[in-house]
C-alpha positions in Angstrom: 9.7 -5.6 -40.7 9.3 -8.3 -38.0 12.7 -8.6 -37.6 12.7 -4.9 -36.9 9.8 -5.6 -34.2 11.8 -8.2 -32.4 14.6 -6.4 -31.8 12.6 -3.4 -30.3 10.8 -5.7 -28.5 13.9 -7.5 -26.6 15.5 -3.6 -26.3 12.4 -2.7 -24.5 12.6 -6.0 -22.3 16.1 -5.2 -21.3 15.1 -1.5 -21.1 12.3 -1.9 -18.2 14.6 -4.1 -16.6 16.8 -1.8 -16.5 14.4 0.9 -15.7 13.0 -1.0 -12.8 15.9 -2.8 -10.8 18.3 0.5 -11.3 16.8 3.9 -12.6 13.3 3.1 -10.8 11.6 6.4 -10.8 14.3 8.6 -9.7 13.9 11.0 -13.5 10.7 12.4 -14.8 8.9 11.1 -17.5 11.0 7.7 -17.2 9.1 7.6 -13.7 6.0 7.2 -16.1 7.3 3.7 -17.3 8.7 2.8 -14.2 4.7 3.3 -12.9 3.2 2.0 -15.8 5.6 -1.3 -15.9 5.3 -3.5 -12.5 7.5 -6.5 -12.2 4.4 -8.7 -12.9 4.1 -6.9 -16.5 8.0 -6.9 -17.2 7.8 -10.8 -16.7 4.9 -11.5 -19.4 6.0 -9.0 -21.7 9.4 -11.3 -21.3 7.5 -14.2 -22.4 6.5 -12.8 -25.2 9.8 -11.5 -26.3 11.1 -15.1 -25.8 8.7 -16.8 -28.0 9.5 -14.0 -30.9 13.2 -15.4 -30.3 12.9 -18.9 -30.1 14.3 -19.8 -33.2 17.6 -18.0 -32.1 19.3 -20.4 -29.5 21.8 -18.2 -27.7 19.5 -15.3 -27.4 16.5 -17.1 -26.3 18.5 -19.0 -23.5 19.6 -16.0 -22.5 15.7 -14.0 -22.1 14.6 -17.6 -20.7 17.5 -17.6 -17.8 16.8 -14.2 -17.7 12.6 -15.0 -16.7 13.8 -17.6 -14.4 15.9 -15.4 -12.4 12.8 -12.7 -12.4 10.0 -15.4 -11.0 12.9 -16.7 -8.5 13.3 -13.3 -7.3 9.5 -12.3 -7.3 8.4 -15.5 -5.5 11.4 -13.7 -2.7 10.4 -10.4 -2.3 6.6 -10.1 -3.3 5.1 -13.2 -1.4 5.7 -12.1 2.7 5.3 -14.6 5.7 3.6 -14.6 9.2 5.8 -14.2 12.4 5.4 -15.5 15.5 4.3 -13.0 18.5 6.1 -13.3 21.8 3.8 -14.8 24.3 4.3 -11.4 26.4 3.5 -8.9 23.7 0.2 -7.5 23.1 -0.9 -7.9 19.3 -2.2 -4.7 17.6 -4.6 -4.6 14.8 -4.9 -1.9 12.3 -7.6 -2.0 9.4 -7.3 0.3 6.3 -8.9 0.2 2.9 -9.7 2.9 -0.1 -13.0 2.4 -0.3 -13.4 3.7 -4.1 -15.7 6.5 -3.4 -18.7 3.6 -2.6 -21.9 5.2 -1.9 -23.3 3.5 0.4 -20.5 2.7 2.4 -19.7 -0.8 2.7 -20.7 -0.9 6.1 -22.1 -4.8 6.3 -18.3 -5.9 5.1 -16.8 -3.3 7.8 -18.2 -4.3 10.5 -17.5 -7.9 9.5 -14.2 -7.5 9.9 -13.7 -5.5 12.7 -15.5 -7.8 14.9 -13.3 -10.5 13.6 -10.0 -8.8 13.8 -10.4 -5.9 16.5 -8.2 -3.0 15.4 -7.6 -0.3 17.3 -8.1 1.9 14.1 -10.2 1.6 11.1 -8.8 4.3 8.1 -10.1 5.0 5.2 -9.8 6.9 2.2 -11.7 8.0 -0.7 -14.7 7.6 1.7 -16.9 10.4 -0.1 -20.3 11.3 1.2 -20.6 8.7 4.0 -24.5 8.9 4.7 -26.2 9.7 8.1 -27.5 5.8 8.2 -24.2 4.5 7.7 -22.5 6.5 10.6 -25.9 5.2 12.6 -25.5 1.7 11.5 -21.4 1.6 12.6 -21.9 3.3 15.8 -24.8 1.1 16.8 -23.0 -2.1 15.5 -19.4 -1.1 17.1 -20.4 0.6 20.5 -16.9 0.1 21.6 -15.8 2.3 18.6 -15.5 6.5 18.3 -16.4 7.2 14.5 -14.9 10.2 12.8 -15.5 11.7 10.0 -12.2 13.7 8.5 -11.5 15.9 5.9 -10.4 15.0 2.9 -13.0 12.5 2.0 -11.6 10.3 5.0 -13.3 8.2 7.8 -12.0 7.0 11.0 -12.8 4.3 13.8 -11.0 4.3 17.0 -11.4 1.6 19.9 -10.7 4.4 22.4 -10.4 8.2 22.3 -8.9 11.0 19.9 -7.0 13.2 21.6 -6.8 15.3 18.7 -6.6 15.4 14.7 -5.2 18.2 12.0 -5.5 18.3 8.7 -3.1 19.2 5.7 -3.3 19.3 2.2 -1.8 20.1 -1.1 -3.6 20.6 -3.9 -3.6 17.7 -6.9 -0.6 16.4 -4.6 -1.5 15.1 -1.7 -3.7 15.1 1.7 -3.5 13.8 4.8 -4.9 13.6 8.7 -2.9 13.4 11.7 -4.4 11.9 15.1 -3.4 11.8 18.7 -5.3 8.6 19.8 -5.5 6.9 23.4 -6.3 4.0 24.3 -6.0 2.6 27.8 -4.1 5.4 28.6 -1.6 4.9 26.1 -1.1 7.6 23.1 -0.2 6.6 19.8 0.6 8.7 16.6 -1.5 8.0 13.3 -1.4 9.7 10.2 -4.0 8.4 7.4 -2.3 9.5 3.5 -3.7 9.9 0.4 -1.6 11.0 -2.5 -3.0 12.0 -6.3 -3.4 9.2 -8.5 -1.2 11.1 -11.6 1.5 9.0 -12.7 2.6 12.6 -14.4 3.2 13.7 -10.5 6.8 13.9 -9.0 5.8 11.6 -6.2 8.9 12.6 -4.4 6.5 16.1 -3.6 4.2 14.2 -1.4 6.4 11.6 -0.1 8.6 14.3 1.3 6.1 15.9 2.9 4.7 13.0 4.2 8.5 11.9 5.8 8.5 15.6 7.2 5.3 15.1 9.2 5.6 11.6 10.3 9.1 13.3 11.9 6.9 16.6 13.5 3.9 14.8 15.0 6.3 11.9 16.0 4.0 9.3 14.1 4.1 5.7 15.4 1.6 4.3 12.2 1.6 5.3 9.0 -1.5 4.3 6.7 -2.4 4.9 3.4 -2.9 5.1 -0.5 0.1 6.7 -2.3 -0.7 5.5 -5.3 3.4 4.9 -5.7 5.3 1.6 -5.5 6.5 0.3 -2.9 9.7 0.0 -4.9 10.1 3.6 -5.1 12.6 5.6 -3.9 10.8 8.1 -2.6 10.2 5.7 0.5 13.8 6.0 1.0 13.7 8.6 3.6 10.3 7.1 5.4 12.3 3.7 5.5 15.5 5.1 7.7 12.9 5.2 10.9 9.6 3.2 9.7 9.1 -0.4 8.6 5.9 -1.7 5.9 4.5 -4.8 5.8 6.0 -5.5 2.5 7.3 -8.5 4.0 5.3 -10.2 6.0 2.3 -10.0 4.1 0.1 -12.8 3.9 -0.2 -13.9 -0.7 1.2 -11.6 -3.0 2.0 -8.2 -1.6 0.2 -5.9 -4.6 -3.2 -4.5 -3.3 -4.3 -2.8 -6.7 -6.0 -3.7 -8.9 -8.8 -5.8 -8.1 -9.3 -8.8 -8.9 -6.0 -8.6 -10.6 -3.7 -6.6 -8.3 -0.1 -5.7 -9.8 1.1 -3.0 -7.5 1.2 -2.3 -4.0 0.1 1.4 -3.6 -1.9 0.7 -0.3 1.0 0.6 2.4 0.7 0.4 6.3 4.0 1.3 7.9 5.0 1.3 11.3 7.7 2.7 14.1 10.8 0.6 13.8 10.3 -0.5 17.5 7.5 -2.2 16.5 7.9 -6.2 15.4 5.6 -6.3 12.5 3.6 -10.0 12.4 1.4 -9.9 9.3 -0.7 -8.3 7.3 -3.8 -9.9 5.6 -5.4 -8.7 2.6 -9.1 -9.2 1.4 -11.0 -8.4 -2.2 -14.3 -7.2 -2.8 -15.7 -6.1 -6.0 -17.3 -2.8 -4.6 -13.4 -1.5 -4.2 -10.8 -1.9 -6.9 -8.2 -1.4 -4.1 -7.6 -4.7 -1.4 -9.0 -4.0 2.4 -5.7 -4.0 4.4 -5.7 -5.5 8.2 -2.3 -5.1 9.3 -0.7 -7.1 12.8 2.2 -6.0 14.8 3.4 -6.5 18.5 3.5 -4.3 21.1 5.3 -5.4 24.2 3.0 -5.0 27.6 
């Protein structure tokens, strides 16, 4: 019987492998374990599988090189760096975070940051019943700052004006606002996503409808949960004109969840004529999702 268990066990190593450098979540169902199986996972469930084939020399070599061509490649691609801004470029800030349906608002850690790192938006999501007193308490602690509520259970800040705002939805798929914003006379395009949390969902349904609307209101940043990897490749289409912050973000890239993050569903893309600088990522234990401030370069 055990002998039974280990060779499931290193099937299902190889399997997810597999699954998540090559089929990713391009079928249904298998989409599930692609989801349910981040690269963090696949590596300890490696471990495990090596120790159960220790005694075998060939095979166990073979799972160990295996694990330490994984944490060389994950050390690569999921730990991003800071670049340097051109001394003539004006640095933009954007702040986003799900803040987890809190009631109150987190308003004291907000305002916090924003006075430290003065975006030019603040987006969240999941931002459900947000109180008179906390849209009294932001307003009077950021004068400089227009606060909107949206719909879909979203809240916005904006150093400057909006110009306008729509909202779309599909039901138990996903939602989204759109916003004309300007600020010293300049526009710029934001659209503010959230997409249902199902794993059973075809993610490629919101994703595509996301792509189509960042291409019909000309959107310049794109912020949000999607509650999708950013492995999938349902980004495929948003990545031919947009760029994340996937590598240039500051510690591990995952934002979810807290304190142990092992997925980055929380994204902040941008125009591909944008130079993206870094983005910073904080944890507090009234969100189980990390409060994203994202830097990029504008040139004057």
């Amino acid at each position: 019987m055990l002998q039974r268990f280990r060779y499931l066990f290193i099937i299902a190593y190889f399997l997810l492998l597999l699954i998540h450098f090559v089929i990713k979540d391009r079928f249904p169902y298998i989409s599930v374990l692609f989801y349910a199986s981040p690269l963090p996972l696949i590596i300890l469930f490696g471990i495990l599988v090596a120790i159960f084939w220790r005694k075998q020399k060939n095979l166990f070599y073979g799972i160990l090189l295996s694990l330490i061509a994984l944490n060389i490649y994950f050390s690569i691609h999921y730990f991003g760096s800071k670049q340097e801004a051109a001394p003539e470029s004006t640095i933009t800030n954007v702040l986003f975070w799900n803040v987890a349906k809190q009631k109150p608002l987190p308003v004291k850690i907000l305002v916090e940051h924003i006075n430290a790192s003065n975006p030019f938006i603040v987006a969240l999501v999941e931002a459900r019943e947000v109180s008179d007193d906390d849209i009294k308490v932001l307003k009077s602690s950021l004068p400089d700052y227009t606060v909107q509520i949206l719909d879909g259970e979203m809240l916005v800040l904006v150093k400057g004006a909006i110009s306008s705002y729509v909202y779309e939805s599909l039901s138990d798929v996903y939602k989204f606002n759109h916003l004309n914003i300007e600020i010293d006379n300049e526009q710029t395009s934001v659209m503010l996503a959230d997409v249902y949390a199902s794993p059973l969902l075809n993610k490629e349904i919101p994703l595509d409808y996301i792509s189509k609307a960042m291409d019909k209101y000309k959107v310049d940043v794109l912020v949000g949960d999607f509650n999708t990897p950013y492995e999938s490749v349902f980004f495929n289409n948003i990545k031919e004109k947009y760029v994340s912050f996937h590598d240039c973000s500051l510690g591990m890239t995952a934002t979810w969840p807290v304190p142990v993050p092992l997925i980055e569903i929380d994204q902040v893309w941008i125009c591909n004529k944008f130079k993206l600088l870094k983005m910073e990522k904080h944890t507090y234990d009234v969100s189980d999702h990390k409060l994203l401030i994202a830097s990029y370069e504008r040139t004057k």
